[in-house]
Residue, then its C-alpha position, 0 to 999 in steps of 0.5 A: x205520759x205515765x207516773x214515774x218513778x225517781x229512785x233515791x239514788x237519781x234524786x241524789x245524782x240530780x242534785x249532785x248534777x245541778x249543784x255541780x253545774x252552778x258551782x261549775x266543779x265535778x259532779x263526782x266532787x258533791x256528796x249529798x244527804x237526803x233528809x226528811x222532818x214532819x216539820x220542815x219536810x225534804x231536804x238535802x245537805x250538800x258538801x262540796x271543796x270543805x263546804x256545806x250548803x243545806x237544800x230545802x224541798x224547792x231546790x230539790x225539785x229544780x234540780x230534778x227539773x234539771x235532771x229531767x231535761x238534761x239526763x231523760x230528755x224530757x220538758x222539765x215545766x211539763x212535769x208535776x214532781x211529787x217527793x215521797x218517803x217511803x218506807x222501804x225505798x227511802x226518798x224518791x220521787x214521781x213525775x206525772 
């Protein structure tokens, strides 16, 4: 398999889809803000029902794990998923 690339806006849907499935709301119901800090480096805080739960870069990657095994139909653990901030695409993601 190839290099692929996740765009900003399907990091943010699978985090939107795996957040919904545990919380077992819609998925139209999550609002996520992708981050980025040399420090601390990816993250995402997600806002659901007046909630706030803030995601470090290992939810993150599970959640694309979940995206890929549920939306593309591929083996989730067969996948090395890179996060990459990008100048003009903002955070998006490659899976090889």
């Amino acid at each position: 398999m190839g290099k692929i690339k996740i765009s900003e806006q399907d990091v943010v849907n699978a985090l939107c889809l795996h957040l919904a499935n545990q919380k077992r709301i819609s998925p139209e119901e999550v609002d996520i803000e992708l981050m980025y800090d040399d420090e601390y480096g990816f993250s995402a805080e997600a806002h659901w029902s007046g909630r706030k739960q803030i995601l470090a870069t290992v939810h993150m990657i599970e959640a694309l794990r979940f995206w890929l095994d549920t939306q593309m139909n591929m083996d989730p653990f067969a996948a090395g998923i890179e996060l990459v901030l990008d100048d003009d695409e903002g955070i998006i993601a490659f899976v090889r």
